[in-house]
N, C-alpha and C positions, 0 to 999 in steps of 0.2 A: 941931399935927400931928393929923392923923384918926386917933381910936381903930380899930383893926383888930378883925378876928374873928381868932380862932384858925383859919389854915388850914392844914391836916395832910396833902398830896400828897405824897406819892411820887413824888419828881423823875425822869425818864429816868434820869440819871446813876445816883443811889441802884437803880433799879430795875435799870440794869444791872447793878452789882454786887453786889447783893441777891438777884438770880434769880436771873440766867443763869451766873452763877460763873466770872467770865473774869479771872479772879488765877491766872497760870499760876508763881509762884513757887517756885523748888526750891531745897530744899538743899544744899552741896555748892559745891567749886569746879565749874562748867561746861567742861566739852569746849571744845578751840581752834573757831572759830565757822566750818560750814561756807560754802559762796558764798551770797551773800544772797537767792539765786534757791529757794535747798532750804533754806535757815536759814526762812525765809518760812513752809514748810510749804502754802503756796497756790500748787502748780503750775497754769497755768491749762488746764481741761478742753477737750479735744480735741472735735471734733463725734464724734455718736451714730455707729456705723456702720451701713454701706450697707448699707439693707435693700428685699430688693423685694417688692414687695407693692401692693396698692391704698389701705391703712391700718394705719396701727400706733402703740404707742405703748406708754411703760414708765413707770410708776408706782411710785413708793413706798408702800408697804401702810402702814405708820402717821400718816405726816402726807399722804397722799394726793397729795402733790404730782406733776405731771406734770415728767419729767425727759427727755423728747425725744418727738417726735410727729409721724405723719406725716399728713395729712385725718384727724384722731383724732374731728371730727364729721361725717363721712361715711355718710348710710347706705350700709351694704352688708348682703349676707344672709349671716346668723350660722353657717349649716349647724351641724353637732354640738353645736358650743358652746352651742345655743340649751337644752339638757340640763340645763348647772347651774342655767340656772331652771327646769328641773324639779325639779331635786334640791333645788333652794332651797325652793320652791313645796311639798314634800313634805316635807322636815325640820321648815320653817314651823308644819304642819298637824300632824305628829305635837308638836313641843314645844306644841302648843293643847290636848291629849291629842284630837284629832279622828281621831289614825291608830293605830297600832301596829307592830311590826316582824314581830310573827307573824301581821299579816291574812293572808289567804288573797287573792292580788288572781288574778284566772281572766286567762287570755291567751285572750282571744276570739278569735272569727273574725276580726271586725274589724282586729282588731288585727294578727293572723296574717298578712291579707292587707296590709295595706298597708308593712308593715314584717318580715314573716318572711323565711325562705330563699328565697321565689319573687322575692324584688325585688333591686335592686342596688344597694342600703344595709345599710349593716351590720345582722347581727340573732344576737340570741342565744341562740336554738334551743329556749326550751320549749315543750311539746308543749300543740298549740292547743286549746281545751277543758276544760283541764285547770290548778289553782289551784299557786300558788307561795309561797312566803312572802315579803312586802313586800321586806325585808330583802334577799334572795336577788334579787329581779325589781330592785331600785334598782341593787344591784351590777354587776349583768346590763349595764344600763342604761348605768353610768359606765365601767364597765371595760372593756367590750364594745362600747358606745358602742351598744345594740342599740335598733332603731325598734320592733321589737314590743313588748320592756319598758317605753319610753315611753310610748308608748299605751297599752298596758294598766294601767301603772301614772295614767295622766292617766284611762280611764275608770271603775278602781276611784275614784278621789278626788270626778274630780266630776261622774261620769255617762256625759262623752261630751270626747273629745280638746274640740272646738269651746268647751266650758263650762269644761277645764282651761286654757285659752288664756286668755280672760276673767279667770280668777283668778287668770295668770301678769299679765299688764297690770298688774293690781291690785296685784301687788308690786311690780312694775318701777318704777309709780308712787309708793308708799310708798318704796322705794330712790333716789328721785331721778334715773332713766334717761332724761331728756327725751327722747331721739330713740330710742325701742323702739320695737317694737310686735311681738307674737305673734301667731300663728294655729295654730300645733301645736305640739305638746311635741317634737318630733323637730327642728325645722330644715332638714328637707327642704325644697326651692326651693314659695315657696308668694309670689302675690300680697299685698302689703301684710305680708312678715313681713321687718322688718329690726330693725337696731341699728348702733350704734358701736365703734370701736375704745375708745373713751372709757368709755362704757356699759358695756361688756363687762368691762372693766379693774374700773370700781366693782362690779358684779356679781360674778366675782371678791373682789375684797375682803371684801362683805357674807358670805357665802358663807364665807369663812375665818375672819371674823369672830364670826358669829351663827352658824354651826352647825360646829365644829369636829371634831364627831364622823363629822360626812356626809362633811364636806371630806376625813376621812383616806380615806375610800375610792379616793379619785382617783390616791393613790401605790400601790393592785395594783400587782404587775405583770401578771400574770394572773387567769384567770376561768374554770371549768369548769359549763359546763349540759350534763349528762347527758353524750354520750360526746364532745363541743366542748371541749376548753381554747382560748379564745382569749386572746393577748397585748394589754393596754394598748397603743394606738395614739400613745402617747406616747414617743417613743423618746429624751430628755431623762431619762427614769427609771432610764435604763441607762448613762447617758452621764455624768450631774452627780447624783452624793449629794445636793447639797443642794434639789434639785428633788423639789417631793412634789406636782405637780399643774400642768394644771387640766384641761385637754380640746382635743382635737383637734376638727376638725369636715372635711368636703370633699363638694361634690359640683359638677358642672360649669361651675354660674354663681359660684358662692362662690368657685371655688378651693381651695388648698390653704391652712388656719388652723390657728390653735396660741395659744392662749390660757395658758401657761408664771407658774407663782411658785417660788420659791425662798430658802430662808432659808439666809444665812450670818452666824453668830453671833448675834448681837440685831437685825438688819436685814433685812428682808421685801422681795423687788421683785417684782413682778406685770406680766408681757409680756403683747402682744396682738398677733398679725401675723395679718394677714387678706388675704384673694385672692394669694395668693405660688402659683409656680404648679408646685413639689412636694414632696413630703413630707421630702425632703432640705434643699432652700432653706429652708421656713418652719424645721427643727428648727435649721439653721445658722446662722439669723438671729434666732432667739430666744435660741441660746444665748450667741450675740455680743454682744445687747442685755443678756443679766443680768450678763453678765462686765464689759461697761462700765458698768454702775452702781454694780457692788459695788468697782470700782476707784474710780471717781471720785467716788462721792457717800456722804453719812453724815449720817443722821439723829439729832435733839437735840429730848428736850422739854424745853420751856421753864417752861411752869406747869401747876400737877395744877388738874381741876375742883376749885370747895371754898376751896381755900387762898388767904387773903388774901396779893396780890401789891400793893397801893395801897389809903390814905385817903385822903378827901374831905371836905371840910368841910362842915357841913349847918346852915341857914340853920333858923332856930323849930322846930327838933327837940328830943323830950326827952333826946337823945343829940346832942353837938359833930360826930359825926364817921360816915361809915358807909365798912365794909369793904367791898373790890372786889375781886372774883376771876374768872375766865372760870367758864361752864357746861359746857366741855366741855374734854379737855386741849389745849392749843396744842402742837404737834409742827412742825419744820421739818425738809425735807431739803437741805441746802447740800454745793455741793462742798467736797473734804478741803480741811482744812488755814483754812477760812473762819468757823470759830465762833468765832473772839476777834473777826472784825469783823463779827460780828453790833450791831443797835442797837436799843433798843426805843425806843418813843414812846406816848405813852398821849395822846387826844383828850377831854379832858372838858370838863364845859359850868364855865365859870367860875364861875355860882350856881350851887346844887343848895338846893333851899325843901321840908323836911317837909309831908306823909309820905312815906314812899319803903318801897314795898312789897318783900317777901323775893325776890329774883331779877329786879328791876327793870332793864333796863341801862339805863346811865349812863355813857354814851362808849365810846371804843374803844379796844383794847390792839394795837399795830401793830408788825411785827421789820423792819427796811429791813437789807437788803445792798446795798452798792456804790450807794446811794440810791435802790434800789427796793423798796416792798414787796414780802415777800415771803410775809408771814402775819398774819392778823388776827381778830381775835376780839371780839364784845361783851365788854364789863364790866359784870358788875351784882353788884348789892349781894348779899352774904352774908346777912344779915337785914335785918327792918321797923324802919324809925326812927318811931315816933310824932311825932304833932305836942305840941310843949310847949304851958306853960298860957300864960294869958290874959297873964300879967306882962312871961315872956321873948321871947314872939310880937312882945308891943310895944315892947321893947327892941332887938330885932332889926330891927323894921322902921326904928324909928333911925335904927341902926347902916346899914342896907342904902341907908336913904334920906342917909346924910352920905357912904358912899363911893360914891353914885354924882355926887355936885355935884363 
């Protein structure tokens, strides 16, 4: 018989019930057993409802998973919503300490003119020539959804709307927005300024994410500059509690949009309805999309960044074995009633040969429902294995060289 190495995987099986903790055992005599259709607890999910619109699509905020979608890589133009990357773009810059909440940002003429009361975009009435505080002109901004704030607040940052555009790209790019692209902080109909339903949605996200402070401003309901209270063009705010945001947008080519998140209990969904053609439709079809996902769907993490979830065997290491973890947490959103038939699978390479550096990946960790992936993540090693000495290297090679005859 061939002398073996010690090899220490973490089998599926073990890995199942090691992680994912699908032992649903109780104590207790059991209830008489409903029909085996609801005993299941896996009804099976009904289509998304009818929504019209030119694109859309609803997301889950924690595992990012897309849960129905209509042209969700479509460009189309973003109108208002094109905002939260401002807001994004501005929170960004104040956590770099490059801004503050008491600057003084002037609402220029510029600014006055292309977005004040003389236009027919919304605007939120500070008096032109005349400095605001940050804080005050961003609110303006989101609440009001005001084109003069934007601009002003896009030419205090970075000189000139055109150069604020520039440095929105630049996030959009760092966010992974493949199909954006900017040219004003406002969203007014402008050549070469689009995005996605898709886009939007991860925008969104980051946004709730990375600046949670900025994000609360988006549940106002209202907003007063000087003798103006205007109301939040969000009307979701008034209609669903658990709704604390994100932005409306409209102007003739866009249509009417509504960019909607909502948390019920420990679950976050994030809507995108885009060109619906009014302000009725898009709120009735947003709120239909969070309702059907907070029915139908529910999200499970699986593994924290960090935490060894599989060993591997390691071949002329001064360590037998290196720990395997994901970099980042693995989250899935599955319809109800579908976590016990979750499955993991982990892809590694049969040899693994010292050294193996701290965060190296080293295969894949992969969840199939109903035999398709559904989530997947590198594996890499928790820490560096050294390469062993002179003795065991050559014992190893042996070893490596009798199990492959």
């Amino acid at each position: 018989m061939k002398p073996r190495f010690p090899f220490a995987v973490l089998t599926a099986a073990a890995l199942a019930a090691s992680t994912l903790g699908l032992a649903f055992a109780q104590q207790g005599v059991p209830p008489a057993a409903p029909p085996a259709a609801v005993a299941s607890g896996a009804l099976p999910v009904p289509p998304a409802p009818k929504v019209e619109g030119t694109a859309w699509v609803l997301m889950d905020y924690a595992s990012g998973n897309i849960l129905a979608g209509h042209n969700i890589d479509q460009r189309v133009e973003p109108a208002s919503i094109t905002k939260v990357m401002t807001s994004y773009v501005i929170a960004a810059e104040m956590a770099a300490g490059r801004l503050k909440p008491t600057d003084p940002v002037m609402m220029s003429e510029n600014a006055w003119r292309k977005g004040g009361a003389g236009t027919d975009g919304s605007y939120s009435g500070f008096e032109v020539n005349k400095p605001a505080p940050l804080e005050q002109m961003e609110k303006a901004m989101v609440v009001q959804s005001g084109n003069d704030a934007a601009i002003a607040l896009a030419e205090h940052v970075a000189g000139s709307e055109e150069a604020f555009a520039a440095l929105m790209n630049q996030y959009a790019r760092r966010l992974g927005l493949k199909n954006t692209q900017f040219r004003n902080a406002t969203g007014l109909s402008e050549e070469g300024h689009y995005s996605t339903a898709r886009d939007l949605a991860l925008l969104g996200r980051a946004m709730i994410r990375d600046f949670p402070k900025a994000y609360a401003y988006n549940r106002i309901k209202e907003f007063t500059v000087g003798p103006i209270t205007q109301n939040n063009r969000n009307r979701l705010l008034w209609r669903d509690p658990s709704v604390d945001g994100i932005k409306t947008g409209h102007h003739s080519k866009a249509g009417y949009c509504l960019m909607a998140s909502a948390q019920r209990g420990d679950q976050r969904l994030i809507s995108v309805v885009m060109g619906s053609s009014s302000d009725d439709q898009r709120t009735n079809d947003s709120q239909a999309l969070l309702n059907w996902g907070f029915r139908f769907f529910e999200t499970h993490r699986l593994y924290d960044a960090g935490k060894t979830i599989a060993r591997h065997a390691v071949w002329k290491g001064a360590e037998d074995e290196v720990q395997l973890t994901v970099a980042q947490p693995l989250l899935v959103t599955v319809p109800r009633g579908r976590y016990k038939d979750l499955k993991p699978m982990m892809d590694v390479p049969k040899t693994l040969v010292a050294p193996i550096r701290k965060g190296q990946a080293i295969g894949t960790v992969k969840v199939m429902l109903g035999g398709k992936v559904i989530a997947q993540r590198p594996l890499v090693a928790t820490g560096a294995i050294e390469e062993a000495g002179f003795f065991k290297r050559l014992w190893h090679d042996l070893l490596m060289w009798w199990e492959s005859v």
